[in-house]
C-alpha positions in Angstrom: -74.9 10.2 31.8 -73.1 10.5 35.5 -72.9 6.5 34.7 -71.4 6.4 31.9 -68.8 9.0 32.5 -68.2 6.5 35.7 -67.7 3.8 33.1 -65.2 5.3 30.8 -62.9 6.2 33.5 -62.8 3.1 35.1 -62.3 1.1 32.0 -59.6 3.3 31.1 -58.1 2.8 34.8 -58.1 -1.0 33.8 -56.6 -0.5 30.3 -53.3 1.8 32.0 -52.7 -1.3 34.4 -52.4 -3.6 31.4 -49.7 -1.0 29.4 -45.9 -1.7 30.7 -44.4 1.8 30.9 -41.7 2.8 28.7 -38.9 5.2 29.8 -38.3 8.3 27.7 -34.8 7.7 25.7 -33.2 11.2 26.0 -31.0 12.2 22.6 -27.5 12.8 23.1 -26.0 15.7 24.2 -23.3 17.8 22.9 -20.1 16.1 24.7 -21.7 12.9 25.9 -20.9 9.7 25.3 -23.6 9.1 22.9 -22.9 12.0 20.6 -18.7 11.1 20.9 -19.6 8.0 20.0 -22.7 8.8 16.9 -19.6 11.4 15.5 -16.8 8.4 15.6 -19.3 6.5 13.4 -20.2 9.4 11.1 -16.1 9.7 10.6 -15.3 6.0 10.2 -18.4 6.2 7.6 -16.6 8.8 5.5 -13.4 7.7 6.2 -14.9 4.5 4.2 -16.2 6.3 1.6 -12.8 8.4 0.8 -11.1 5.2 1.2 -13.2 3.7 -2.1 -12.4 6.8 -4.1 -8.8 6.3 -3.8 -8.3 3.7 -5.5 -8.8 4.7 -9.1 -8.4 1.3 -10.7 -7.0 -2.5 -9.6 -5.4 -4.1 -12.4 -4.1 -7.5 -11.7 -0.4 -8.0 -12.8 -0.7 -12.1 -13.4 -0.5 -14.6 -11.7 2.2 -16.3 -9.3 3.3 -20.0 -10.1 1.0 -21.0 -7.4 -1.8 -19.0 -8.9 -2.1 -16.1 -6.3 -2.8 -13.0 -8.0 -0.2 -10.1 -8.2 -2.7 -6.8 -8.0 -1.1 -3.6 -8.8 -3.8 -0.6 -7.4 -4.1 2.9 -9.3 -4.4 5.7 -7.5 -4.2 9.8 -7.4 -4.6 11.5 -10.7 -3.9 11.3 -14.1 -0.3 11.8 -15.2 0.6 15.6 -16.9 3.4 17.4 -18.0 3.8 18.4 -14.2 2.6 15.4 -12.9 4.5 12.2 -12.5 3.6 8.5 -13.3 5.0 6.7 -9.5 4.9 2.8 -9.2 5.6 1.6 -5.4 6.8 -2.2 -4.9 6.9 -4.5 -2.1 7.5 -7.5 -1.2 9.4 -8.8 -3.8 11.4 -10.8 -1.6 8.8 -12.7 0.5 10.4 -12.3 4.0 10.9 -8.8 3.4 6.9 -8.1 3.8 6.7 -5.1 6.5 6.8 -2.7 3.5 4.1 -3.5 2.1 2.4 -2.0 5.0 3.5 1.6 3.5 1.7 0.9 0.2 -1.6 -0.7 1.5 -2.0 2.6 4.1 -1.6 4.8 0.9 -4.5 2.6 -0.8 -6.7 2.5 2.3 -6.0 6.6 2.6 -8.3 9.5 1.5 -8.0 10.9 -1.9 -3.9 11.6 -2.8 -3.0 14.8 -5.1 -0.3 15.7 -7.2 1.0 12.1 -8.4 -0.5 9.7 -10.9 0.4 6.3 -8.3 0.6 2.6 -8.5 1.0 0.3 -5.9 2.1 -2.9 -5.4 1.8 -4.4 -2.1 2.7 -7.7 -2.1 5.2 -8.7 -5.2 5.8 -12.1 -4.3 3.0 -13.3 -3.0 4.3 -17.3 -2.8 7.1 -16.3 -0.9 5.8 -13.9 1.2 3.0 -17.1 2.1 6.0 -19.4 2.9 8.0 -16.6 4.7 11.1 -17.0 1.8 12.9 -14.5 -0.2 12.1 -16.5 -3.3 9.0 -17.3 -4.9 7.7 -21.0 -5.3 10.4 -22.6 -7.7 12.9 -21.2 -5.2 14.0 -18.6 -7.6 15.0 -14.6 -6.4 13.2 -12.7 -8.6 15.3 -10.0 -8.2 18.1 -12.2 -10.5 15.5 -13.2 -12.9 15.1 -10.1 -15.3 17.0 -10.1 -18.5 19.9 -7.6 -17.4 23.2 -9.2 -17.1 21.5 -12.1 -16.2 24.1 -14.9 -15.1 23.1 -18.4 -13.9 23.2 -17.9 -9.9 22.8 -20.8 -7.3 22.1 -20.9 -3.8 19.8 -17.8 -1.9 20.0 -15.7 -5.3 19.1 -18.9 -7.2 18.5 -17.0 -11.1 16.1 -19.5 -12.5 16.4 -21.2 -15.8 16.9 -18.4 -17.6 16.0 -14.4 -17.7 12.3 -14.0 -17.0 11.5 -17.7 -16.4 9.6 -17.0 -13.6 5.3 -15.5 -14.3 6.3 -13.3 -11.3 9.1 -11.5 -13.7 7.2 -11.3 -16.4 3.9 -10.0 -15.1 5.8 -7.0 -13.6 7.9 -6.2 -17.0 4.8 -6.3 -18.9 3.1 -4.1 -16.5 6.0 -1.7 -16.4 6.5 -1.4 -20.3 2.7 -0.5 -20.5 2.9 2.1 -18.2 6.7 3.4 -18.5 6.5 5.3 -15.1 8.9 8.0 -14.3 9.7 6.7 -11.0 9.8 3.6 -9.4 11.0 2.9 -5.9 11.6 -0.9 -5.2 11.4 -1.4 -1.6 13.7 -4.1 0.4 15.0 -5.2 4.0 17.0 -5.3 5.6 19.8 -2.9 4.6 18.5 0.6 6.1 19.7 3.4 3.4 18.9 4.5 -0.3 21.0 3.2 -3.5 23.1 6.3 -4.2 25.1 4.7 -7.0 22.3 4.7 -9.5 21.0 6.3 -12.6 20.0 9.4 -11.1 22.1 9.8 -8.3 20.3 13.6 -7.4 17.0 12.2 -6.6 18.3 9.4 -4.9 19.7 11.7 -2.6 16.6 13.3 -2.5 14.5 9.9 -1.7 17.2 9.2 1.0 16.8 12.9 2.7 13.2 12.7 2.7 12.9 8.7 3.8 15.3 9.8 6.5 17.6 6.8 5.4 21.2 6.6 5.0 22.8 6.8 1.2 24.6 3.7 0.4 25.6 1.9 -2.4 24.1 -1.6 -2.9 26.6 -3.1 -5.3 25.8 -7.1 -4.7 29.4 -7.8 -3.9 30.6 -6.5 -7.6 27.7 -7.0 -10.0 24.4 -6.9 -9.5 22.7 -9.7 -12.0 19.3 -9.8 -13.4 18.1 -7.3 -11.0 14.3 -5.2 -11.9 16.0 -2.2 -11.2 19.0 -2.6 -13.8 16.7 -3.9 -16.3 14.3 -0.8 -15.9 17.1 1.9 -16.2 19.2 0.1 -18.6 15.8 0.2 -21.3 13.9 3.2 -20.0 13.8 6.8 -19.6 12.4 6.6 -16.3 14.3 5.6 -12.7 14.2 2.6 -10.5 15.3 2.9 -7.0 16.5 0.6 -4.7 15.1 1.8 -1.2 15.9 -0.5 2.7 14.5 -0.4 5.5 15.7 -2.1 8.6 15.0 -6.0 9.7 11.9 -4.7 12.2 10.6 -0.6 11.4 7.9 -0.1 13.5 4.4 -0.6 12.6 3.4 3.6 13.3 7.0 4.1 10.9 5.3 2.0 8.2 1.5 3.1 8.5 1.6 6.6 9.6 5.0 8.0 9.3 6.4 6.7 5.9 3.7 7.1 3.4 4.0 10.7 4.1 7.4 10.5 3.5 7.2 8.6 0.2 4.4 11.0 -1.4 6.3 14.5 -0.1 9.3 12.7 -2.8 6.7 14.0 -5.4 5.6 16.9 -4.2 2.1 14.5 -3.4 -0.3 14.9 -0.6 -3.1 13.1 0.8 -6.9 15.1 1.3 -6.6 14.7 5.0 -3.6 15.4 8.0 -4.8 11.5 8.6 -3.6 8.7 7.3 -5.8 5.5 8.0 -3.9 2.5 9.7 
């Protein structure tokens, strides 16, 4: 017996030489490193999650006359008698782009309230790839729409006629569909709000809240085939022209301007946080 029990022992002497120890891993602590770091992830996790719910729908516009894909993105809540319908758009002139930062921030945010919202980031999208202010038959489509439409040459080059261009007609398709109340057409490099427009009290009220000058865009006399002109000339709702500078700073466009634009409509986002 006093053999055997001699055995056992050393055999399991042998077998703890052969096992490699392994060092306890201690869980993290309140305030370390570990746990700061475990949080950050839960966050960005949820922050991913509240970033999928915002976008109600994606409905795409048409196409360019390259074939890139004009997406327009729903998101808030359902329009009401208290509630407006909002569309957002960028980038209509392709070198004019840094706007489009303000409506992709308000698609990648939490959950918005108060504001039945489209977006549409990127307009143009031929000329914003070549870096021009017209699209890829060197037309401005902000001359192309079918309000006091003239034939223009040159930089505001009108096209072959009103709505020749896919671009133009995608967006007044898309607009006569959803008649918005609003719509704010965003531009550079002119800094200030179009004052001399169909409702010249909320433009004042866009320009106060945007923190932007009033001014009074008039094209030199005449403003030709412009979205804007065509919208309020057949519509009950209001397009506004709004410019921002040649270079606003990336924190003004992701974090300091999408606030801006939804406090307009008495909207807010479901977090102090806007993602950028």
């Amino acid at each position: 017996m006093l053999r055997a029990g001699v055995r056992f022992l050393v055999g399991m002497t042998a077998l703890a030489a052969l096992v490699t120890p392994v060092a306890a891993v201690p869980l993290p602590t309140p305030g370390s490193v570990e746990s700061t770091v475990a949080a950050m992830n839960a966050v960005t996790s949820a922050d991913r999650d509240r970033e999928r719910r915002s976008v109600r729908g994606v409905r795409v516009l048409g196409r360019s006359v390259e074939g890139r894909r004009i997406r327009a993105f729903h998101l808030g809540q359902p329009a009401s008698k208290r509630r407006e319908t909002v569309v957002l758009i960028s980038t209509m002139h392709g070198n004019e782009s840094a706007t489009g930062q303000i409506l992709r921030a308000l698609r990648d945010a939490p959950q918005i309230y108060g504001v039945d919202l489209w977006v549409v980031p990127t307009y143009n999208p031929d000329g914003e790839a070549r870096g021009t202010r017209r699209n890829a038959r060197g037309v401005d489509l902000n001359r192309n729409y079918p309000n006091n439409w003239v034939d223009l040459d040159g930089n505001y080059e009108s096209g072959a006629g009103p709505a020749s261009e896919p671009e133009t007609r995608a967006m007044m398709n898309f607009l006569r569909d959803i008649r918005p109340d609003r719509i704010l057409s965003f531009h550079q490099p002119l800094y200030g709000v179009d004052v001399d427009t169909k409702r010249p009290g909320f433009a004042r009220k866009v320009a106060r809240k945007l923190r932007l000058p009033r001014s009074s865009f008039t094209c030199g006399g005449v403003c030709h085939g412009t979205m804007t002109g065509w919208y309020n000339n057949n519509f009950r709702g209001n397009a506004l022209t709004v410019e921002y500078g040649a270079r606003p700073s990336r924190r003004l466009m992701r974090k300091v301007a999408p606030v801006q634009v939804l406090s307009i409509f008495g909207a807010r986002i479901d977090s102090a946080r806007i993602v950028g």
